[in-house]
Every structure is written in C-alpha cells, then in structure tokens.
N, C-alpha and C positions, 0 to 999 in steps of 0.2 A: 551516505547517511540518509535515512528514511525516514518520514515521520512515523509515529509509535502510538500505541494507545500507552494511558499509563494510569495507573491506580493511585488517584491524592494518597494512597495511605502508604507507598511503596516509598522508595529510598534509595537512589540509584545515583551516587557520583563518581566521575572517574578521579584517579588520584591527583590528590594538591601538592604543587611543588614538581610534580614528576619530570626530569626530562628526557627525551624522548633521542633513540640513538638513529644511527642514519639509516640503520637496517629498519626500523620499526616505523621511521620516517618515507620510503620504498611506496608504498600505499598515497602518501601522500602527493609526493612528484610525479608517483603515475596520472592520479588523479589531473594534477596541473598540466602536464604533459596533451592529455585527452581533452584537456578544455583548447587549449592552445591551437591544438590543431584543428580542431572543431571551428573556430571562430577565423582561423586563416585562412582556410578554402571556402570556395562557394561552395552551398549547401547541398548540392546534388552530389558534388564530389565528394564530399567529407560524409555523406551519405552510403557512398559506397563504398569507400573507402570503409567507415565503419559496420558496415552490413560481413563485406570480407575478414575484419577482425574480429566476429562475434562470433562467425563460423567458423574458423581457423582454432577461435578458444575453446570453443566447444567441443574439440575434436581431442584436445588435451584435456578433458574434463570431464572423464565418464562416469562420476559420482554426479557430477550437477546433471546429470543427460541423463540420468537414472530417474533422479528424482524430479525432473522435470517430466521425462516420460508417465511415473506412476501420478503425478498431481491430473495429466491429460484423463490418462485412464478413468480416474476416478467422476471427472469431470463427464464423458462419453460414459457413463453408467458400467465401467467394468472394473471386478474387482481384481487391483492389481497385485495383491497377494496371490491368487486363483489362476488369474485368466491373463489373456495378451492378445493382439489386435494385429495384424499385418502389418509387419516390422517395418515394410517402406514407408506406409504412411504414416505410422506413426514416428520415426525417422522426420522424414519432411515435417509435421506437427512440429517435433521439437525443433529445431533447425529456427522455425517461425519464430517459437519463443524468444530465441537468441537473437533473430533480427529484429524484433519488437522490441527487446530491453538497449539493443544498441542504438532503436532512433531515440528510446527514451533520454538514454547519455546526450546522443547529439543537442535533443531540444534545450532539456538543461541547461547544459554550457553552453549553447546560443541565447538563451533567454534574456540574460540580464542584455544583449545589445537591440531588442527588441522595445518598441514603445506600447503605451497601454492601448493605443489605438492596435498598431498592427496585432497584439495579442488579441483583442476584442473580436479583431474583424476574422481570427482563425480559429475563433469557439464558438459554439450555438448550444446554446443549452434548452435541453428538455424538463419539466417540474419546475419552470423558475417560479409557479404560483406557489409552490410549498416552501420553498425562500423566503420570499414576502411573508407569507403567512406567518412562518417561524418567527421570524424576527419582529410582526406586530406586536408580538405578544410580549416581547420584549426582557426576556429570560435567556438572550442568548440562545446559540445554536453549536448542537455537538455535530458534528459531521465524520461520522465512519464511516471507512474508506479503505477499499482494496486493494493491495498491488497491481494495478489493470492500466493499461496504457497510460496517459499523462499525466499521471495524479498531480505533478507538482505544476503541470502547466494549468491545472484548475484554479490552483490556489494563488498563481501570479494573473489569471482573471479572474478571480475573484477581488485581488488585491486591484486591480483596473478598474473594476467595476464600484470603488470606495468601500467595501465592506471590510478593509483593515482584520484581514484574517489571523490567527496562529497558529501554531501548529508546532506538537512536540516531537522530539528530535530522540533518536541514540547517542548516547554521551559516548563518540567514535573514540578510539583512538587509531592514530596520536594526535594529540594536542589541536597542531597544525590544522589536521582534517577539520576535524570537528568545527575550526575557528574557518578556515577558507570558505566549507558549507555553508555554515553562520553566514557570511561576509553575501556570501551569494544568494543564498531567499533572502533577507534583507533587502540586498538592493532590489528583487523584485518586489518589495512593500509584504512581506509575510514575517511576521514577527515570529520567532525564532527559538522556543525555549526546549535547552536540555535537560534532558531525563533528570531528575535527580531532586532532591531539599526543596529547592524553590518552586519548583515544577505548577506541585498542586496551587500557592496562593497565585502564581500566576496566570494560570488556565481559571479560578473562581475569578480573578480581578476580570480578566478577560471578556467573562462569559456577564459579568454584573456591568459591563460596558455593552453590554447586547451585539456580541460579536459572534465573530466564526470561530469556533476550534475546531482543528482538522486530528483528527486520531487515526490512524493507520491499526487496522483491528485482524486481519485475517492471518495474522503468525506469532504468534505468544514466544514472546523475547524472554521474559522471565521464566520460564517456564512454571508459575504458578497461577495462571487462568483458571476459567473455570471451565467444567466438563462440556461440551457438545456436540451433536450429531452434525459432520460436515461433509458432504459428499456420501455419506451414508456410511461414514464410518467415525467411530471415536478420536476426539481429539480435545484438546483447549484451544480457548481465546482468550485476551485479555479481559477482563472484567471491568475494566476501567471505564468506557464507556456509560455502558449499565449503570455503573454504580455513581457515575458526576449525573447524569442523567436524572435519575431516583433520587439524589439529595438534592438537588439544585431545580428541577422543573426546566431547567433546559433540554430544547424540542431535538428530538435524538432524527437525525435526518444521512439513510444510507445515501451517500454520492460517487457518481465512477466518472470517470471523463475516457472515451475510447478514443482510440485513434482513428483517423479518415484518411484518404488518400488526399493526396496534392497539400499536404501539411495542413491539412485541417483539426480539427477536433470537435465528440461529441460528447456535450457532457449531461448527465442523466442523473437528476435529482428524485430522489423514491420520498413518497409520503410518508411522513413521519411514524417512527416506529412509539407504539403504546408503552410510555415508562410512566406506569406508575403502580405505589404501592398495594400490594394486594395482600401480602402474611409478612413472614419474617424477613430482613433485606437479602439474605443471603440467596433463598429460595428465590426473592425476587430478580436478581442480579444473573440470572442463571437461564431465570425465562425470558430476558428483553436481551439478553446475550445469545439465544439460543436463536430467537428470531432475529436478532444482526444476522446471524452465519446464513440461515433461510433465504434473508435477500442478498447476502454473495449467491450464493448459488446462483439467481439468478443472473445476478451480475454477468460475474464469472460464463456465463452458459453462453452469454452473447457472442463472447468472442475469447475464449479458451487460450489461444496463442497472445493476447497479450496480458496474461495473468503471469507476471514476473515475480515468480514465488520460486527461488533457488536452494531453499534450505530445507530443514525434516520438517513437516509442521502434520504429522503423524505420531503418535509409538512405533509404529509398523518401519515408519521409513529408517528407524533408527539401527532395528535390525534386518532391513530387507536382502532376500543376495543378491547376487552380481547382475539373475536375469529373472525374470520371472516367469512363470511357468503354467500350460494350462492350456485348456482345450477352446474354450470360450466365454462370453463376458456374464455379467450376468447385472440387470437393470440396480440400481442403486435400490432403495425400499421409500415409496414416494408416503408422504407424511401431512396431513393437515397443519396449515401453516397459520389459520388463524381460529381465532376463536368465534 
C-alpha cells in the first residue's frame, strides 16, 4: 500500500460489507509473513536474505524487468521505444532496482520497532529551511513525492520530529491489507487516510491544522491525471496535488528521502513549487503539475535505481514488446523549467 495523490473531487471506495476469500486474502499473509521475518533476524541477515528474494523474483518477472528497464532508459536520456543500451548494464541497473525496493520492504516492517530517536539519528535532511518556511505561513504543507528510496521512512521522521504528518493511501484490497497497513503507519505517528469519500474533508482538516500531507504523484492510479512531459515523453499525473494546492494556498513542497549506506537516509526538501492562479483552474492545474514532473526528474536523476516504479506509468509501456529495439539512444529534448 502506497501513499497516493488524490483529487478532493474523485471518489474512490473499496466495497462495503465485502468479504474477502482466502485466495484474495494470499497478498495479505504474504505481506505478514515478510514483516515477520524481517523483524526475527538481525538486520544484516534479513538484509540479505531479502536482497536474494528480490533477485530470485525478478527472474520470474519479466514484464516488471521490462518495464523497470524502459523507466531506466528513459531516465539515461534514451528512447526506449527507438533505442537500447548494453544489455549487462542495463541488466545490473535493474537487478539495483529490485534490491533497492527490497531494503524498502525490510525498513518498513522494521520501523514500527524503531524509536523516534533512532529514526532521527538515521535521517539528515537537506531544505529543512523550506519546511519552516512553509509552515510559517501557516496554510499547511502538500508534500509530493516520488517513489524513490524511503519515502515512508520520511514520513515516520517526520512524524519524530512532531509535525503529525498524513498521508493518503490506496483503498488496497483485501480488507485485511488495507487495515494491517493502517495499523502500521499509525503506529509510526502518520495519520493514515484511504482514498475514497472522506479523503478530501480530511486532507482540507489536515492542511487548516497546518500540517503535512504526503501525496505520492509520479503514477497516475486513476488514470485520469492530467497530461505531461515526463522524461520527455507523454504521459499523466495526478492533478490532485496542483489542484488542493491552487484552492487552499498550501505551500506545494517536492520531497525525496534517498537511501545511504550503513542504513542511513537522505532526505531532500526542493523550494516550494509556484501555485498560483494565473487563467482558468484547469490550465492552471496542468502548469504546477507539469512542473511537479520537472522536479522528479531531477529527483529521479540522482539515483535512478531507487525509483521503485513497477507498473505502466506511459501509453507506450502499455503496448511495448517483449524487447526493444535500436541502434542508439537518443538525449531526452531538454526544456525550460522556469519562468
């Protein structure tokens, strides 16, 4: 379960009443299973232990190795519809991805045994003047955010550091998931809301407490985002952001938190992206969404192997084939990012 961008005006519940069969349930005792053992062994071990099952999955999973490969490509400036890069390396690149998403799992399910101090003392943050700043002003803070190494370990320092953050969720199923997730940001102090009805009044309460909300924006779940140039090629993102942003005067603030070695973490707070109105909303939701994607990029460019992006988040990748094809890469089309 990931947190989500989500648009006040969307409408996303999973079904009331439903319950959930033991097959559909599968997803969820894996889940328990991976926490369990995560939290039995010492951390080095359960470390490589899970570095071995990310690799081993990966190997059974040549649709996510596909599209993890083309996400790289486009990242290193080559079009992966066109062109293709030296199979080993790019090979090892993805491989990284799959060990990068598997210390994500481990940190996760170790978190909640973790106190605010030891969390405190394993993040160092860059831009924490644009934090402060945001929050002087006392409108609340949107914070979009990447799939990029610890995101969720940001937000349980964040929650260390007293700024009672939130953050919206995917209304997972089954049931279970969704509620064990819950249970676990929770007890790291991240207040917890699923997609869906309630969504919007409780990200506005939130935001009119002068808090944090955490929006996860670089994969358009609905697929009805708005248009943008991402990597230099067309796609959507959620609009959701942009658009709480533009009604609310909450200071729109891109964050990443990378990973370091020896279980460190660095987390990197970007100055406040410009929302405000200029013409129609819609036009304007399209320009401060257009520049979110801008500053992934850069995000993204720092460290490519821990951008844990597993699904289509193209048209392209929806129908890409098996391999791709091409003689060489060819530079992304570099664009003026500000005004």
């Amino acid at each position: 379960m990931l947190p989500v961008a989500v648009d006040p005006d969307v409408s996303v519940d999973p079904p009331s009443g439903k319950t959930s069969s033991l097959k559909e349930r599968t997803p969820y005792y894996a889940y328990r299973v991976g926490s369990a053992i995560a939290n039995a062994l010492p951390e080095s071990i359960a470390m490589r232990l899970f570095n071995f099952v990310a690799r081993v999955a990966a190997l059974f999973m040549p649709a996510k190795r596909r599209l993890v490969a083309r996400n790289l490509q486009r990242v290193r400036g080559i079009n992966p519809n066109e062109a293709t890069q030296d199979s080993g390396i790019l090979n090892r690149e993805v491989a990284s991805v799959f060990t990068s998403y598997a210390r994500y799992w481990l940190e996760l399910f170790r978190l909640p045994g973790e106190t605010p101090e030891e969390i405190i003392a394993k993040f160092y943050i860059e831009g924490g003047e644009h934090l402060d700043a945001a929050l002087e002003r006392g409108k609340g803070l949107i914070a979009t955010v990447p799939h990029v190494g610890g995101f969720d370990y940001s937000g349980a320092w964040f929650a260390a550091k007293g700024h009672r953050p939130a953050a919206v969720v995917e209304a997972l199923e089954p049931p279970e998931l969704l509620s064990w997730f819950t249970g676990l940001r929770s007890s790291l102090g991240v207040e917890v809301i699923p997609l869906g009805k309630d969504s919007a009044p409780r990200v506005s309460a939130a935001l009119n407490e002068n808090r944090l909300v955490c929006l996860m924006t670089d994969r358009d779940i609905s697929g009805d985002g708005v248009p943008v140039e991402f990597f230099g090629e067309q796609t959507t993102m959620p609009g959701g952001p942009a658009l709480l942003a533009l009604r609310t005067g909450a200071a729109l603030l891109p964050i990443v938190a990378y990973f370091e070695p020896n279980g460190m973490h660095h987390g990197v707070i970007q100055a406040p992206i410009v929302a405000e109105r200029e013409g129609r909303l819609r036009e304007d939701v399209v320009r401060v969404t257009q520049e979110i994607a801008y500053r992934f990029e850069e995000m993204i460019r720092v460290a490519p192997e821990q951008w844990h992006l597993l699904q289509p988040n193209w048209p392209s990748d929806r129908g890409a084939p098996a391999q791709s094809s091409g003689k060489s890469g060819n530079e992304s089309r570099s664009k003026s990012r500000r005004k």
